[in-house]
C-alpha positions in Angstrom: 154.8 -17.9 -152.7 158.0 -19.1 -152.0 160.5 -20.9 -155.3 163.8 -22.3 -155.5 165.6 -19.1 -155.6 163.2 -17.2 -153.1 162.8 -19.0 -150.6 159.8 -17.9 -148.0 161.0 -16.1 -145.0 160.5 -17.2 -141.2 159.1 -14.6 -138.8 156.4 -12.3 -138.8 158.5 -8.6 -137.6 158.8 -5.6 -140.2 162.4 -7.3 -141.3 160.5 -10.7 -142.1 157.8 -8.9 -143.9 160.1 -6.9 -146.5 162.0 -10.3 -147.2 158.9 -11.5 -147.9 157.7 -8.8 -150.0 160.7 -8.5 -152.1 160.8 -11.9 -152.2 157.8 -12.3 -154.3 159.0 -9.6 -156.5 161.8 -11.4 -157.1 160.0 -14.6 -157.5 157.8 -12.8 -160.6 162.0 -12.0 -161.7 164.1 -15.1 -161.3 162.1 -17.7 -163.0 162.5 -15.2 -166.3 166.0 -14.4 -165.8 167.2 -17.0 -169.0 164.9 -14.2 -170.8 166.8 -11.3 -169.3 170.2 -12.6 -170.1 168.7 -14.0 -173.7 168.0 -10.0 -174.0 171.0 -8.5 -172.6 173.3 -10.7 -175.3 171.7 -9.4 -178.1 171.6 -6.1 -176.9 175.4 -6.3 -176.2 176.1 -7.9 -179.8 174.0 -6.1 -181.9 173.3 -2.6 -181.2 175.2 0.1 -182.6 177.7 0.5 -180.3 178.1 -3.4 -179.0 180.6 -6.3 -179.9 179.0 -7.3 -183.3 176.7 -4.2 -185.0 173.7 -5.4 -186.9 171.3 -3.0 -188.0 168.5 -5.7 -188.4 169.5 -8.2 -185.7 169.1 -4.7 -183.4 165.3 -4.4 -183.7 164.7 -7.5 -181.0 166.2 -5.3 -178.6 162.9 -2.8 -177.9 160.3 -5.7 -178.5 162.0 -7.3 -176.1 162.6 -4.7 -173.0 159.2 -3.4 -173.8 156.9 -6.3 -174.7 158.6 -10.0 -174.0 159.5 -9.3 -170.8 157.0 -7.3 -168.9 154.7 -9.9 -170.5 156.6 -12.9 -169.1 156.7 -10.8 -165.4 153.1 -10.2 -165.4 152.2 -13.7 -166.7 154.3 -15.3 -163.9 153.2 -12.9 -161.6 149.6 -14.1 -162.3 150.7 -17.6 -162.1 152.0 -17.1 -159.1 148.1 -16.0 -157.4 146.3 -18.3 -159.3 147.6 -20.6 -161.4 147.1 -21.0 -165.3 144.1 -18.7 -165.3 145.8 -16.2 -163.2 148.7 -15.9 -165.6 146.6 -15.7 -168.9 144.6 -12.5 -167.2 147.9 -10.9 -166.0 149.3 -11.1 -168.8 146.2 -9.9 -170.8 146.2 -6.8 -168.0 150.3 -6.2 -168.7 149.4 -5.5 -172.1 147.6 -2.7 -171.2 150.2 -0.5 -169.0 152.8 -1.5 -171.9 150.5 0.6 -174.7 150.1 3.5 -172.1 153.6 4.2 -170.9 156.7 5.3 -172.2 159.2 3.2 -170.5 159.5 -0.7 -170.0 156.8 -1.4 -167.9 159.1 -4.2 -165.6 157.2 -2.4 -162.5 153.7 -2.1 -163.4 153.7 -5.6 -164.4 154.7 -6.5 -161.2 151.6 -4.7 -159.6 149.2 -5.6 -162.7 150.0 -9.2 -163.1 149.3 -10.1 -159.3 146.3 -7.9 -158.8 144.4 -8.9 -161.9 144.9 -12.8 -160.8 143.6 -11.8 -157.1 140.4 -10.3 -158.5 140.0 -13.4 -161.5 140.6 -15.9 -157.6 137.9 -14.0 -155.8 135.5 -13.8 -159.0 136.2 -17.6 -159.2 135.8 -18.0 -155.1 132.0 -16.3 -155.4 130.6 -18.6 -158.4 132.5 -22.2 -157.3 129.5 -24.9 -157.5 127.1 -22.1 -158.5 127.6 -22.6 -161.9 125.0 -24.9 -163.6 126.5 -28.4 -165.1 127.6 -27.5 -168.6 128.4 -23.9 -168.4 131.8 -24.4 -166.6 133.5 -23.6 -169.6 131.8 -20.7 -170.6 131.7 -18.9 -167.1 135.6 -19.4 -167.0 136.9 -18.3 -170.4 134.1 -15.1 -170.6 135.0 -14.4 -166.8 138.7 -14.2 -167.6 138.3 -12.5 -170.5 136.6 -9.5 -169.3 138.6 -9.0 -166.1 141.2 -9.5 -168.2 139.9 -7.0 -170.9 139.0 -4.6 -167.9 141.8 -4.5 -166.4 144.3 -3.8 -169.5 142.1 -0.4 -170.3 142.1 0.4 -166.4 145.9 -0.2 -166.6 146.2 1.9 -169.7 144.4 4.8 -168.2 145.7 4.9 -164.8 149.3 2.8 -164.4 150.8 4.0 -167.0 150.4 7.6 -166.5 151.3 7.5 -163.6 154.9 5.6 -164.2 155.6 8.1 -166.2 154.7 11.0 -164.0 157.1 9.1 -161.5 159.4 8.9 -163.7 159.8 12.7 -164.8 159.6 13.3 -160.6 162.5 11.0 -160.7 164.3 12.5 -163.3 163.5 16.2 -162.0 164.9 15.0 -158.5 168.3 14.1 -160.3 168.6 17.5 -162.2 167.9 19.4 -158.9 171.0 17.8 -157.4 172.9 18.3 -160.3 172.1 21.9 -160.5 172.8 22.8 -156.4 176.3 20.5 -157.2 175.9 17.8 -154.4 176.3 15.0 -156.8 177.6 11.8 -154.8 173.7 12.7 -153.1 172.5 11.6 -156.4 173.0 7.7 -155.7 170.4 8.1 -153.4 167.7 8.9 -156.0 169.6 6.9 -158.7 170.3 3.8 -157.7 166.7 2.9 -156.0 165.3 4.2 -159.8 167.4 2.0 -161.7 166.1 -1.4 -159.7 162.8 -0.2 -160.9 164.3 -0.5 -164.5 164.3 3.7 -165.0 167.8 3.7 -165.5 167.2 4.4 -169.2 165.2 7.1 -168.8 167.6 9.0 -165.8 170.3 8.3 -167.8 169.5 9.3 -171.3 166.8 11.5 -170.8 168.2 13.7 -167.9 171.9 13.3 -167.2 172.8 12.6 -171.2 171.6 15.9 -172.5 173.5 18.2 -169.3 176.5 16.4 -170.0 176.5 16.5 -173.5 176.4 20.6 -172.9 179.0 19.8 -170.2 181.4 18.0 -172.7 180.8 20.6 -175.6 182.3 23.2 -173.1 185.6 21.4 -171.1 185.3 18.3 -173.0 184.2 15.7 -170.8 181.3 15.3 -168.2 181.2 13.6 -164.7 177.5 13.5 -165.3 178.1 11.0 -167.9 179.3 8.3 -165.1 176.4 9.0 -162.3 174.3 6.1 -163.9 176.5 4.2 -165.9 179.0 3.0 -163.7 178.9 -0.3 -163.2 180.9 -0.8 -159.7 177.8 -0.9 -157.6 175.9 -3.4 -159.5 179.5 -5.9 -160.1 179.8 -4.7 -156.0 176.5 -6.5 -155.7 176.7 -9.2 -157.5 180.3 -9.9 -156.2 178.4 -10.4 -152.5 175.8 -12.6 -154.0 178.3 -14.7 -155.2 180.6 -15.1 -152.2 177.8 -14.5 -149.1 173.9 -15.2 -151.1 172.1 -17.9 -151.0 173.3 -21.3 -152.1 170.7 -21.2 -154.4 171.1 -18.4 -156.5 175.0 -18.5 -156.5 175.5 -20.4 -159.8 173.3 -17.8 -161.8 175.8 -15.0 -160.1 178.9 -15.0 -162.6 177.3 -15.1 -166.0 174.9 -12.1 -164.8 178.4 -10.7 -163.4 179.8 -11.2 -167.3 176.8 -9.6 -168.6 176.5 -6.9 -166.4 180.3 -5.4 -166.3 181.6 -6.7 -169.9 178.3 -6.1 -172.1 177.1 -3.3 -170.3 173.1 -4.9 -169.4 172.9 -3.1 -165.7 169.0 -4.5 -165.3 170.7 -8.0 -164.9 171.3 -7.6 -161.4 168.4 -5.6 -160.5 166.6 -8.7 -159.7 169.0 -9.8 -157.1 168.1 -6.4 -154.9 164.6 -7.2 -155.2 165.0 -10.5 -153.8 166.5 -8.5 -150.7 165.5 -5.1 -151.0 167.9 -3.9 -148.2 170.9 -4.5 -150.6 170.0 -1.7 -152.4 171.9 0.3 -149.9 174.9 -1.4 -150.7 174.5 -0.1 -154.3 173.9 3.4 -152.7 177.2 3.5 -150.6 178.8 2.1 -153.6 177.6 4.7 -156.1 178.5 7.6 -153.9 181.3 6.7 -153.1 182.4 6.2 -157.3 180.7 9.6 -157.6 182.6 11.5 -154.9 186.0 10.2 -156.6 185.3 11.0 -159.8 184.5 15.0 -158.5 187.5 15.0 -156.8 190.1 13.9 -159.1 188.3 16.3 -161.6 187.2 13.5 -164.4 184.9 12.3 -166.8 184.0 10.5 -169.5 183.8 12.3 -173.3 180.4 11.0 -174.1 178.0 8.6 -172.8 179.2 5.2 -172.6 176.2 3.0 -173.8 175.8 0.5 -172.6 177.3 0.7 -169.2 180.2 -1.4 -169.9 184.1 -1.6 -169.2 184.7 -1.3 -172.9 182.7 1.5 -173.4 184.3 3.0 -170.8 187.9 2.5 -172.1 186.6 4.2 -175.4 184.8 7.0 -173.8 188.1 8.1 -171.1 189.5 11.1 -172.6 193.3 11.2 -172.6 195.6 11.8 -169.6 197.4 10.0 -166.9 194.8 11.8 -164.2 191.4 10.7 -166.2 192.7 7.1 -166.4 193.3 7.0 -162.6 189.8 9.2 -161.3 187.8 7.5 -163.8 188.9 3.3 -162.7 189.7 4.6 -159.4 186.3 5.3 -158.8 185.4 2.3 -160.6 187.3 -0.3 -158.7 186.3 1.8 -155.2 182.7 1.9 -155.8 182.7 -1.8 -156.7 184.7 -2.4 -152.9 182.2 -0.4 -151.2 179.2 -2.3 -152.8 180.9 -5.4 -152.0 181.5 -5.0 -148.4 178.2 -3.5 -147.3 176.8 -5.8 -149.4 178.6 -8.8 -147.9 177.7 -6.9 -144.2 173.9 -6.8 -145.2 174.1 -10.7 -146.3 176.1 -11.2 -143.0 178.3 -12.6 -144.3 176.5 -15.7 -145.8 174.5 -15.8 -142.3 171.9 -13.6 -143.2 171.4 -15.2 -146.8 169.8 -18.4 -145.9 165.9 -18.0 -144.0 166.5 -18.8 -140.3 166.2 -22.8 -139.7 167.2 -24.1 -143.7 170.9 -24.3 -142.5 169.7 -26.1 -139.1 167.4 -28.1 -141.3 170.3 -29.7 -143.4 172.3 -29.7 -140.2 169.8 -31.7 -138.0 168.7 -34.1 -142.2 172.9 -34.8 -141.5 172.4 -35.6 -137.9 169.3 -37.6 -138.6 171.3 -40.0 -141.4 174.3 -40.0 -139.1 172.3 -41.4 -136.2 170.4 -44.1 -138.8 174.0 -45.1 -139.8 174.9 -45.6 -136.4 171.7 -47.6 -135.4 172.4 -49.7 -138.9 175.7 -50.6 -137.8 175.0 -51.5 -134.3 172.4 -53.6 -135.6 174.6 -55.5 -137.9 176.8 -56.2 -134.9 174.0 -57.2 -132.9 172.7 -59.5 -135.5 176.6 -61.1 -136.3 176.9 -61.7 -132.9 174.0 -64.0 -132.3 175.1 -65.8 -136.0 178.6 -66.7 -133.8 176.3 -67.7 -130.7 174.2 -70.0 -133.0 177.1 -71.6 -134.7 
């Protein structure tokens, strides 16, 4: 289903498909993203180590990643198959995976929301004029009440095992490359897990704890800057801005703000599900960040949370030579995610689907053409007023 800021793709090749695909990830995303920057605010006020600390003002923040919005995904999500009745029951069957997993569940409700309106449609498709006059009501709320119902425990027994089972595989695959010292190959398993909202758990529960052993030995860390830097994602965001879609580029600098001054990376993770190929710009970029910051021999003291240029200034450890590796690596990364990025939009050529700038082209030719007509009407009709006269 194609919105305002995804737009359905033309074509029917492997390209056209994965727009299309990502596109209605996205389109579960975007609609909620007033949501996502609601959250990432407070989380950059409140929390312990943002602008404004507030013990009690900080307990939204986990409600809100873990509840609010998977809820609002899976309810849009359902919306998005089948209308009002498809986002009640996805949102019923989002509950579920939410209770049985350990991380925010931004991905299962992607799959959970969708599916659980599909099966509600078909359930809907088999009984439509079956159901005896009187009854409608009945058959409807029981019918998505118990797919509903069914599908939160099947979601709680199945899903959300097995997010977190891929998210200790993710977090294992990180530690393997940080163990065999081929770091800047880390990006490649980073960067694809943090669009799937695992950042958190790479970042706190893998690379956190090395580098913290790291730090306590030579006093600073590198690993402490694998996931947190936030060049890729303002590299991104940067090309959206200057090459995406018409559309979307108003919503571009506030998520910009969020993301590199308060630190919220999941603000742009939406924007590389729209177009899931830009995740490769956020790749190049976070390699190339990483592969600086091993060879100018820096790091970070602790681990900057959240992810932002402040924390960053209060986490670089003295010295002339941290300073430069550390926002070397920074501004380079952030180029690098830019370019390819921009490349990968072509430019602004490849951000559009094929025909929508023809379309306005040939809507401008059309009103030119009726302007044209109009006046030589007028003539004409001024013309046989003189005659008459």
């Amino acid at each position: 289903m194609a919105t305002d800021y995804t737009p359905e793709p033309t074509g029917t090749g492997l390209r056209a498909q994965v727009q299309r695909f990502g596109g209605k990830l996205a389109g579960m995303v975007m609609p909620n993203i007033g949501a996502f920057i609601a959250w990432g605010l407070i989380t950059a006020l409140f929390i312990p180590t943002g602008w404004l600390p507030n013990e009690g003002l900080a307990e939204l923040v986990d409600p809100m990643i873990k509840f609010l919005l998977p809820l609002l995904i899976g309810y849009t999500g359902g919306r998005m198959v089948h209308g009002q009745r498809g986002a009640v029951v996805g949102a019923v069957a989002t509950v579920g995976i939410i209770v049985g997993a350990d991380v925010p569940m931004f991905l299962g409700a992607m799959v959970m929301g969708p599916l659980t309106a599909y099966l509600l449609k078909l359930f809907d498709g088999l009984v439509q004029d079956r159901v005896r006059p009187g009854f409608e009501m009945l058959v409807d709320n029981f019918s998505a009440g118990i797919i509903g119902g069914a599908m939160a425990v099947a979601g709680n027994l199945t899903i959300g095992p097995v997010m977190n089972a891929f998210t200790n595989w993710a977090g294992d695959g990180v530690g393997w490359l940080v163990d065999h010292d081929v770091l800047p190959l880390t990006s490649l398993l980073i960067e694809p897990a943090k669009v799937l909202f695992l950042n958190n758990a790479i970042n706190h529960g893998v690379l956190g704890p090395i580098g913290v052993d790291q730090a306590a030995d030579t006093g600073k860390s590198v690993l402490f800057m694998l996931e947190s830097n936030p060049g890729p994602g303002l590299g991104v965001l940067l090309a959206y801005w200057f090459f995406g879609p018409r559309r979307l580029r108003p919503t571009v600098p506030a998520a910009a703000i969020i993301h590199f001054f308060g630190g919220i990376h999941e603000i742009y993770f939406p924007y590389i599900l729209m177009k899931p190929r830009m995740i490769l710009a956020a790749i190049a970029g976070g390699m190339t960040g990483v592969a600086i910051f091993m060879v100018s021999g820096t790091g970070l003291v602790a681990t900057p949370s959240p992810g932002s240029i402040f924390a960053y200034l209060a986490q670089t450890p003295r010295g002339v030579g941290n300073w430069i590796g550390v926002y070397t690596g920074m501004l380079a990364s952030t180029a690098v995610s830019f370019v390819v990025g921009a490349a990968l939009l072509g430019f602004g050529k490849l951000a559009e689907p094929r025909g929508e700038e023809g379309t306005d082209g040939d809507a401008e030719g059309a009103d030119a053409v009726k302007g044209a007509d109009a006046g030589d009407t007028a003539k004409e009709t001024g013309a046989k007023e003189t005659s008459a006269t």
